[in-house]
N, C-alpha and C positions, 0 to 999 in steps of 0.2 A: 493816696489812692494807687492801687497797683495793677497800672496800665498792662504789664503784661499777659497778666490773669486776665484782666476783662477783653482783652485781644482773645489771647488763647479759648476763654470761652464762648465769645462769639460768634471763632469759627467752627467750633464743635454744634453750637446750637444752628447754627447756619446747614453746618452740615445734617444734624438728625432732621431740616425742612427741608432739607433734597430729598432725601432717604424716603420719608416719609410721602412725600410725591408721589415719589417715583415707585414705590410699593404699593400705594393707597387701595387698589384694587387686586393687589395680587392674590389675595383671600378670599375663594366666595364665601359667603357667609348667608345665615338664614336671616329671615326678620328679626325672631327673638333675638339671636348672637347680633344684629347688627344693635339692635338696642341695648345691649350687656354692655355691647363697646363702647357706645355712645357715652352711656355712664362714667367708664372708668376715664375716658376721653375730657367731659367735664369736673365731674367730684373727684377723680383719684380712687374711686370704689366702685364696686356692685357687689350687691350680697344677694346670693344662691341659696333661700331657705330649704331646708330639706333635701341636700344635695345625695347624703350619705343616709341610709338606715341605722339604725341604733348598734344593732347588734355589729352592723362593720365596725362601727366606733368604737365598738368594746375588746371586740379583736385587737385592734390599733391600739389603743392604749397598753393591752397585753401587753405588745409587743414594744415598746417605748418602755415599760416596766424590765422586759427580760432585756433589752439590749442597755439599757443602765448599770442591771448585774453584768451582764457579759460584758462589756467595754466599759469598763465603770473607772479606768486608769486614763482613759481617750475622750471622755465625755469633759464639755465643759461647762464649769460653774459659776455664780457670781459671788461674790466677797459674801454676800450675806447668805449662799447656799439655800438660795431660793431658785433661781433660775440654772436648770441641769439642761444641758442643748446634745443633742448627739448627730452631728454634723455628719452629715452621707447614711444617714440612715437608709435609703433605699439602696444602698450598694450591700448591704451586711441583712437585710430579710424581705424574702422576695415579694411578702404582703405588702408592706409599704412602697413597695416598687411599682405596682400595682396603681398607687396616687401616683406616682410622679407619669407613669408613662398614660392618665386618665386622658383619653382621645380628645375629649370636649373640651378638659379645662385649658389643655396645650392649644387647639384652635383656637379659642376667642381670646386668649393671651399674642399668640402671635398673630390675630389679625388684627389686635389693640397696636404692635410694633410695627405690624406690614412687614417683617421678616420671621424666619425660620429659628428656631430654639438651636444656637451652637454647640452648648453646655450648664449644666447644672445639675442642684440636684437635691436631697428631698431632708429636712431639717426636721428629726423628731425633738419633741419638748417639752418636760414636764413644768409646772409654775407650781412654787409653796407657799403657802403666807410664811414669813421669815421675817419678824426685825431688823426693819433700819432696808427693806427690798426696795429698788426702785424701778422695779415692772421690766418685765421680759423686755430684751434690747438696753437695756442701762439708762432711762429717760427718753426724750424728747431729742429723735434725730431725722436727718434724709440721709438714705442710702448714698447718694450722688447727687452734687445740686445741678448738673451737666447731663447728663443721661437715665433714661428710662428703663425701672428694676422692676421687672413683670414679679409678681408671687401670686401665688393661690395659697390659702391658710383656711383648714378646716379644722374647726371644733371639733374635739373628741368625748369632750363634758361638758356639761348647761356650762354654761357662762354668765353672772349675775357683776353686775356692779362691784361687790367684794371680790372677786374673781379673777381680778385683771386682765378685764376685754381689753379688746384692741382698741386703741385710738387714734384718729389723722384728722388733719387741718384741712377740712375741703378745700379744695382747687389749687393746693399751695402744690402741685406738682408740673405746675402750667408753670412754661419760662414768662409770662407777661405777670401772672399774680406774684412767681419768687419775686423778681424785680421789684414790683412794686411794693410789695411786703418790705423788705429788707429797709425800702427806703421810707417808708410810711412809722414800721416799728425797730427801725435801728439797728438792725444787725447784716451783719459782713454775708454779701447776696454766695459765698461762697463756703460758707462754714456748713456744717456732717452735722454737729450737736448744738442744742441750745437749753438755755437755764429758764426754769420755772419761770423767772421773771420777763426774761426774754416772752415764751409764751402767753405771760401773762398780762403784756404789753398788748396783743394782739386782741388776746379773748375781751379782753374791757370793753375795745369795741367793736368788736366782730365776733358775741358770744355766739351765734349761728352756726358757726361756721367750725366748733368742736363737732366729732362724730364718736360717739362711745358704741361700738355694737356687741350689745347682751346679744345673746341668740344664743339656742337650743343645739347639742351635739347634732352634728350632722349639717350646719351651716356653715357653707362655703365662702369666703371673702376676697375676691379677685382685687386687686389695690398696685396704682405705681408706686412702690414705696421711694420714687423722687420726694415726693409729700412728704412733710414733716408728720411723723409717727411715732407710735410708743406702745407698749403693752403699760398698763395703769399700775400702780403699784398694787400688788396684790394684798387684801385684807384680811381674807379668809377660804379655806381650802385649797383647793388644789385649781390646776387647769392644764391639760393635757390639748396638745396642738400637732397637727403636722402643717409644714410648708411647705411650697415648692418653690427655691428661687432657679430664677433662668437667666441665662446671656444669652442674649441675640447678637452683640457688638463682636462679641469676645470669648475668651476659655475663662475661668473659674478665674480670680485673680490667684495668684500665687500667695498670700498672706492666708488666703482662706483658702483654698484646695490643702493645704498641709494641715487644717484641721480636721481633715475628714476621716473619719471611722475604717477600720478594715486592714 
């Protein structure tokens, strides 16, 4: 057992229940928004049906199409050249800048944190079906098992089952469920990635608690990706997505800021 880790994370989670206090009101918020928060508070989600009109979505996709040509040496890919990501998209066209700077979705994200957005920025992404893909993000991960990764992720095409919707582990973004998970179905309360079987420990008995969301372009998906998540291996066609990841703690990490576009 490696007491330093479990020191070290302690006090970080120790610390996001100060934080968290001590901001808990810093946001006024509506009823709706305070029920959005609630959600993401419990499940690790809320999903925004109909957030986008079509025709924006089609724009958007456009534009995920021309910034592949245009930065098509900067964009990056997955072994199986299914999954194309073009990192800082909002900084390189000013329609998708547009999502990331959306007033609403930045409010009820930071008033999920009870702090202010200090950095990020806006992930365009094409998905292929491709041999041998294993779904946008490279399988079954958490962002941080320590700290909370606000995203907004909106469909820019139907999204079906073949598709490779999004998937997350209800409430596994909660520090009392990781813990308990980890020691329930056997894995290190501190590991990023986990093996089919790993999750498959889980789901045998806790089939509930998978969340697949199909949904129609134009559906918005607010999620802490703390939660163990995955985009599904994609089957058939295509899926066009923008995200918006934020830091509230911190600036961009520096592993991932040098992948950004521009």
């Amino acid at each position: 057992m490696n007491y330093n880790k479990i020191l070290k994370s302690t006090k970080v989670e120790l610390n996001n229940l100060r934080l968290d206090i001590l901001n808990s009101d810093k946001f006024i918020t509506s009823k709706e928004e305070e029920e959005i928060v609630k959600s993401i508070e419990e499940k690790g989600y809320c999903v925004l049906e109909s957030f986008y009109p079509k025709e924006w979505c089609e724009k958007a996709k456009n534009e995920i199409d021309r910034l592949i040509l245009a930065y098509n040496k900067q964009i990056w890919k997955d072994e199986a050249e299914s999954d194309h990501r073009i990192f800082g998209a909002d900084r390189v066209s000013p329609f998708i800048k547009n999502y990331y700077e959306d007033s609403k979705l930045l409010s009820l994200l930071q008033t999920y944190e009870g702090r202010e957005v200090k950095d990020g920025f806006t992930l365009g992404a094409k998905l292929e079906a491709a041999e041998g893909n294993k779904g946008s993000g490279g399988g079954w991960h958490r962002d941080h098992p320590n700290v909370k990764q606000s995203k907004s992720i909106v469909y820019l095409t139907d999204v079906s089952l073949e598709n490779g919707p999004f998937q997350y582990i209800e409430a596994s973004h909660t520090s009392k469920i990781l813990y308990r998970d980890s020691f329930n179905y056997k894995y290190d309360q501190f590991q990023n990635r986990f093996t089919e079987e790993e999750i498959q420990r889980l789901l045998d008995k806790e089939p509930e608690r998978l969340k697949t969301f199909t949904a129609s372009a134009g559906t918005v998906i607010l999620t802490d990706t703390r939660g163990i998540h995955r985009g599904k291996p994609i089957e058939d066609g295509f899926r066009y997505a923008l995200t918006n990841y934020l830091w509230m703690h911190s600036n961009i990490p520096s592993h991932i800021a040098k992948t950004l576009v521009g």
